[in-house]
Structure formats: structure tokens, C-alpha cells
C-alpha positions in Angstrom: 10.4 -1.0 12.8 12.5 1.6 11.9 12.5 5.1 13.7 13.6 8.6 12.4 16.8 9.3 14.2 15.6 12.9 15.1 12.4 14.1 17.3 9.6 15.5 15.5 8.8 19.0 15.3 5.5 21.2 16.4 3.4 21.2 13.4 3.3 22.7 10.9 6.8 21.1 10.1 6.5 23.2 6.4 4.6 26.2 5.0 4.7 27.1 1.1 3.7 30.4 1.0 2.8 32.7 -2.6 5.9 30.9 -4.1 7.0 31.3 -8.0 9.4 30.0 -9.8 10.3 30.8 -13.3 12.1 29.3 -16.1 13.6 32.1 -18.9 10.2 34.3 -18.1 7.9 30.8 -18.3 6.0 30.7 -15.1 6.7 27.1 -13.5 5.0 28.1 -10.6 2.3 30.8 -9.6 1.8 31.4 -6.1 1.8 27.9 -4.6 0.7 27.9 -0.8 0.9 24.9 1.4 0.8 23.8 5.0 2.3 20.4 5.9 2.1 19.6 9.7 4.6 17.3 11.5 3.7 13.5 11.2 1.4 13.7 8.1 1.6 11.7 5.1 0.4 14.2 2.8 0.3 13.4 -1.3 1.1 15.6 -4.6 -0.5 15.1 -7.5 -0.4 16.7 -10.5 0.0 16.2 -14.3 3.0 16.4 -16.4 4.0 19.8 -16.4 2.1 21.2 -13.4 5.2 22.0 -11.7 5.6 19.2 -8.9 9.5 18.5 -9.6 10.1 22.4 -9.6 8.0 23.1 -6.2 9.7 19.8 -4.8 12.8 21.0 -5.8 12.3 23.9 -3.5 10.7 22.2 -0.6 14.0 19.9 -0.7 16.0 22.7 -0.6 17.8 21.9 -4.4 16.0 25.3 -5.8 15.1 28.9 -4.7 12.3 30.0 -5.4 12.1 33.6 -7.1 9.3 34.9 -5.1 7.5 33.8 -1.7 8.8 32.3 1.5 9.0 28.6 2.6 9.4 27.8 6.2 11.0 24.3 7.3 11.5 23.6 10.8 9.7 26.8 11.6 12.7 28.9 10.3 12.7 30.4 6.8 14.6 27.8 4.7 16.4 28.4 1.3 18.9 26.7 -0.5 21.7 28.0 1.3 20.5 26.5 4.2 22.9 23.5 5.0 21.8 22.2 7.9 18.2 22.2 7.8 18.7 20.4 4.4 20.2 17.4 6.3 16.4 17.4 7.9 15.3 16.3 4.7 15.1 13.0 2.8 14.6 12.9 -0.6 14.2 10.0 -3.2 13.8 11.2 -6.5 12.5 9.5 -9.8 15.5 9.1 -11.1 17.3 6.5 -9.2 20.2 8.0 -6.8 22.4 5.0 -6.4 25.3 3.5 -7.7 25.3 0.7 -10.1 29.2 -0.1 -9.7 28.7 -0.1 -5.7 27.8 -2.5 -3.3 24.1 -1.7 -1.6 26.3 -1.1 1.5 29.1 1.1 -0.1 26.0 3.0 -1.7 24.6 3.7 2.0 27.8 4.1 3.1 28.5 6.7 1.1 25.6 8.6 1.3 25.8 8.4 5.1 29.2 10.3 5.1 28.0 13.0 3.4 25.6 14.0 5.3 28.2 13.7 8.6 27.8 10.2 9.6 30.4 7.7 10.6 31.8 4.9 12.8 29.9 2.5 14.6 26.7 4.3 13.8 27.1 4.3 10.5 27.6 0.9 10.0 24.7 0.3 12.8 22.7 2.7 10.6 23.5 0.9 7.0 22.2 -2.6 8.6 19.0 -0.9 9.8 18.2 0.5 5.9 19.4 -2.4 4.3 16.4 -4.7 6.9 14.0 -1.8 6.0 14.7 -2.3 2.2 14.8 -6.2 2.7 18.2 -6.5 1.3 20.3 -7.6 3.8 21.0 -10.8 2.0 22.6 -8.6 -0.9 24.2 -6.0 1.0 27.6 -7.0 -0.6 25.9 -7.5 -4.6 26.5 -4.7 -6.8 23.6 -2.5 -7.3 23.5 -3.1 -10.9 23.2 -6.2 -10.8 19.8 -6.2 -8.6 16.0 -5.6 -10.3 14.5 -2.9 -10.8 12.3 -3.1 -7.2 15.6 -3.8 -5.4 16.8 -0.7 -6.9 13.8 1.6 -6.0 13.7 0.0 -2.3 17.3 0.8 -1.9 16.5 4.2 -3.4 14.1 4.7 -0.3 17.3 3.1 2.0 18.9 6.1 0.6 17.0 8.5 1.5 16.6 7.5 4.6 20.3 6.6 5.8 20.7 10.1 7.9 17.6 10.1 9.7 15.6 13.4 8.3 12.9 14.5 9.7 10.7 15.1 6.6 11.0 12.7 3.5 10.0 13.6 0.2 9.0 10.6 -2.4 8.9 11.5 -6.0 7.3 8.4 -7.8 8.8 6.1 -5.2 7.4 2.8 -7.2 8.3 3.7 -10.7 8.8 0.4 -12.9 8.5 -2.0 -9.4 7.0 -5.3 -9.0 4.0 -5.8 -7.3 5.8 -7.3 -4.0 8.6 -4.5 -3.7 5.7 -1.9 -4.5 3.7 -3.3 -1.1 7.0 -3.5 0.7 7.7 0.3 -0.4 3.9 0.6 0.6 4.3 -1.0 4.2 7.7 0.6 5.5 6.1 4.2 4.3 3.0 3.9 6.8 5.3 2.4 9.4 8.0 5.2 9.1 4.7 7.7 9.4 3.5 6.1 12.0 6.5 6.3 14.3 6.4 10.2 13.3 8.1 10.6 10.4 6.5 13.3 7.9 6.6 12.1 4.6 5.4 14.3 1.1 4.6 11.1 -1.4 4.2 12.0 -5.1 2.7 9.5 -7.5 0.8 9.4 -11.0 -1.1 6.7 -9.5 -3.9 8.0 -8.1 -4.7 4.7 -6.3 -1.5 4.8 -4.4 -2.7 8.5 -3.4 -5.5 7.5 -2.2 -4.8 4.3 0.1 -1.8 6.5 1.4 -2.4 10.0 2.3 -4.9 11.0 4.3 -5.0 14.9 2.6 -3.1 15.9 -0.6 -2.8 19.2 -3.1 -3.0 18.9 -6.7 -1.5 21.1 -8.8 -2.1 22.3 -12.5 -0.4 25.2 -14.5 1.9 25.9 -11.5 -1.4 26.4 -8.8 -2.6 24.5 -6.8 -6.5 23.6 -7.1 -7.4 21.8 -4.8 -6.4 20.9 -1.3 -8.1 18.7 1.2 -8.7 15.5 2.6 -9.2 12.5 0.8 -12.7 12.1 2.1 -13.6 15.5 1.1 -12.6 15.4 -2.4 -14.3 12.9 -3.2 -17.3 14.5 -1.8 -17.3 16.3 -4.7 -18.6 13.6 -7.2 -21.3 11.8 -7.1 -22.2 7.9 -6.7 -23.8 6.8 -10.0 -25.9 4.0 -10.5 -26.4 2.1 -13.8 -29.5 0.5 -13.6 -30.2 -2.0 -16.7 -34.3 -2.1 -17.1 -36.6 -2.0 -19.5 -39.0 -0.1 -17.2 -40.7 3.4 -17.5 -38.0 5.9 -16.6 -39.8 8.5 -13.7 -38.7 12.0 -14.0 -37.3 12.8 -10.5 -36.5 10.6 -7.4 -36.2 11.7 -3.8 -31.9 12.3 -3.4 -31.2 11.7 -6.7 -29.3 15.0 -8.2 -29.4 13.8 -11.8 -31.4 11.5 -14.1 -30.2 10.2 -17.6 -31.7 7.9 -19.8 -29.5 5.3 -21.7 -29.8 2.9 -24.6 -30.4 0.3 -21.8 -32.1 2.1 -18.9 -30.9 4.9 -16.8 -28.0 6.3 -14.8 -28.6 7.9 -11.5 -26.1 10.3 -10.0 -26.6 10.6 -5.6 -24.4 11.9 -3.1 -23.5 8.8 -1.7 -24.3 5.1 -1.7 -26.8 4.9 1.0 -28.6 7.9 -0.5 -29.0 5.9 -4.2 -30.4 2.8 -2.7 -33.2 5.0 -0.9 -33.3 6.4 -4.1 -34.1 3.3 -5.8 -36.4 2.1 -3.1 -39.1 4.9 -3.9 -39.2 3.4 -7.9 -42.3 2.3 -8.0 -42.5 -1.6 -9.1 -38.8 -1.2 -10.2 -37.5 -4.1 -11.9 -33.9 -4.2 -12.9 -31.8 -7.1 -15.2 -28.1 -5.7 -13.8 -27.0 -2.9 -11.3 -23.7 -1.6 -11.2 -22.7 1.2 -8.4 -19.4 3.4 -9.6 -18.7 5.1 -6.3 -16.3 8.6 -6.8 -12.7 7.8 -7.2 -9.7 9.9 -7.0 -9.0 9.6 -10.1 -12.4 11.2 -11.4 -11.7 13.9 -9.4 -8.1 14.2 -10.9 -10.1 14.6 -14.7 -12.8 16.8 -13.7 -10.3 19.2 -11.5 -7.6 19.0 -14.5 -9.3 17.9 -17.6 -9.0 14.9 -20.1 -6.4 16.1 -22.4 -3.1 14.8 -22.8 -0.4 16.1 -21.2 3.1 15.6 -22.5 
């Protein structure tokens, strides 16, 4: 297992507060406030256009904003700020590496400019290329490897100097299954040894096997922060029951009743709460049933709507 290289901090390790951004007079963002402690995996969402690059931008330390404060480290942090940018790891979208390099020359170089060298270096560039399992292609040029080689030495990358807060922007863009679970597993196992991580992702089932709390954003705001757990608290469990049976007009628990071309579809607070449901219909015979439990991804749509976002 790799470890971060430096000691956590006291939480929180990052506050957002009321910060804008604008781009000729277009608000990008409007008054984002967040709280990240120390050792959390916390996820972004948002869709396209919310303003996640912009406000990651900042958090990374590769923007400013043009109004409100962010605090990193517990200092106030800004662009300018050199060394508490080396605190940060960032692996962007895009891919950050070096086609015409070696997967070692790429983590080479990217250790040296953020002040490595020596022995450690090299000691350093063999522990990220074991973490990104591509030790056996250490001396292969990058452009010759796949496109989940690429995105796990992406994460190599971004990890080489040992920061103490990693941001991931779409870290499994265009991967293969395996590399994505590989990018999955060294994630928790880097969190677990302390490392804070931020993990962006349009997939809302990553998001929700990952991080334990997350923001979304829409418009430049954030609406909605919480736990997983709690946001999806918010929707209901629905049962579609397939009967041919008299439909009764209210059930103990049940919050809403709706009558369908083949029977009915029950919304409850939870699972348990929908099977008592059902045990108070009288004589209730059903042909199918099929329980939709709330997903993140519902509560993505009804938070920022259906319509396309381009």
C-alpha cells in the first residue's frame, strides 16, 4: 500500500467560502461554500456547465477566485501560493502525460518539479509505477500504452510528490473495466491510509460506491450537500406491483398511490416500510413485483432536472 508522503492535517483540510468566479461578466460561480475535512473522500457532481472545472480550478490553486475566501491547510490559499500548491494532487480530464516519454521519464519529470530528486525520486517513481500496475512497462513509451494505462499513470502522476489532498477530475474517462477497479481500489486504499481525496465523476454510480458525502452543483451553486445516505433519503422506494386486483385507496406508510395500465405503483420511505405496506392489502394477489429503491442518480434529475445539458 501506498502512503501519502506528508502527515495529515486537523480537519477541515479545505473550506470554500461565498466564492465567485466570472468569465467576461458570466457568472461561473455564485457563492459556492464547502467544508472538506482531512481524510474524507468527498465527491462533485454536477452537470455540464455547473462550474466544477472552474471551482476545481480554484481549490487546486490554477485559478483565483474573484470573490470569497478558500482556506487550505488552514491558511488562506490563492494562486500565488506556491508551496501549499505542492500539498495538492491533481489529475485532470485531460490526460497530463507524455506520449513521447517513458512512464518513468513522465514521473520523473513531474517529480522534479515539484522539488524531488535522487534516491527518492527514483524510490518514489517505482512506488507509483506498483500503484498504477505498470512496473512491467516502466521503460514503454506512454503512447504506445491503452487508454487505462494512460489514465492509471495519470493518477501515478498526480501522486508522485506526495500531496496531501488529491483532486480527481473524471479519473476513469474512456477505461476498461479492469483499470477502472484498479483506479477504484488504490483510491480507497490511499483514503484509507489518510489521504483526502475530492473525486469528480458523471457517473453517478462511481459517486456513490466511493464517497461517503458529496455537493452537487448546478448554475454555479451548490444544492445539495450531504451524505450519501441522506440524499437518498429524499426519494422514495417504489413498488410496481403487476395485479389485476381492486386497487384500495390508501395503505398504512405508503406516501403515494398510482394506478397503472397493469396494476399500481406504490411510493414508501423505504423498503421495509413497502412490504408492511403490502402486508395490510387485503387478499392481495400479485403476477410480478419489482422494488426500484432511490438511486443517486434520481436524485441527480429531480435536484437538476431532465434537460440536456451541453
Amino acid at each position: 500500500m501506498i502512503v501519502p508522503m506528508t502527515p495529515t492535517l486537523p480537519t477541515p483540510i479545505l473550506t470554500a467560502t461565498a466564492v465567485e468566479k466570472r468569465y467576461r461578466g458570466t457568472p461561473a460561480l455564485r457563492g459556492v461554500t464547502l467544508e472538506i475535512a482531512t481524510g474524507e473522500l468527498f465527491g462533485l457532481l454536477g452537470p455540464n456547465g455547473a462550474g466544477k472545472t472552474t471551482l476545481l480550478s480554484i481549490l487546486a490553486g490554477l485559478l483565483d477566485a474573484d470573490a470569497g475566501s478558500v482556506t487550505l491547510f488552514g491558511t488562506p490559499f490563492t494562486s500565488r501560493d506556491a508551496a501549499a500548491r505542492r500539498g495538492v494532487g491533481l489529475a485532470t480530464q485531460d490526460l497530463a502525460v507524455y506520449p513521447e516519454l517513458t512512464a518513468r521519464e513522465n514521473l520523473l519529470f513531474f517529480g522534479r518539479l515539484y522539488g524531488l530528486g535522487g534516491t527518492a525520486l527514483k524510490q518514489r517513481a517505482d512506488e507509483m509505477l506498483a500503484l498504477a500496475a505498470l512496473t512491467d512497462r516502466a521503460n514503454h513509451r506512454v503512447g504506445t500504452f491503452s487508454g487505462g494505462m494512460k489514465r492509471r499513470l495519470n493518477l501515478a502522476v498526480a501522486l508522485v510528490h506526495g500531496p496531501r489532498l488529491l483532486i480527481l477530475d473524471e479519473p476513469t474517462t474512456g477505461v476498461d473495466p479492469q483499470s477502472r477497479n484498479h483506479i477504484f481500489e488504490q483510491v480507497r486504499r490511499l483514503n484509507a491510509a489518510g489521504l483526502t481525496v475530492i473525486y469528480t465523476s458523471h457517473s453517478m454510480e462511481e459517486v456513490q460506491a466511493l464517497c461517503p458525502r458529496l455537493a452537487i452543483l448546478d448554475h454555479g451553486r451548490v444544492i445539495a450537500c450531504d451524505t450519501v445516505a441522506n440524499l437518498l433519503r429524499r426519494l422514495p422506494t417504489t413498488g410496481r406491483i403487476t395485479t389485476g386486483q381492486a386497487v384500495p385507496q390508501t395503505l398504512p406508510g405508503v406516501t403515494a398511490l398510482r394506478r397503472t395500465d397493469s396494476g399500481v405503483e406504490l411510493d414508501a420511505p423505504d423498503g421495509p416500510t413497502l412490504f408492511a405496506a403490502l402486508r395490510h392489502w387485503p387478499g392481495l394477489e400479485m403476477a410480478a413485483l419489482d422494488v426500484v429503491p432511490p438511486t443517486l442518480e434520481r436524485v441527480f434529475l429531480q435536484l437538476t432536472g431532465p434537460a440536456l445539458r451541453d
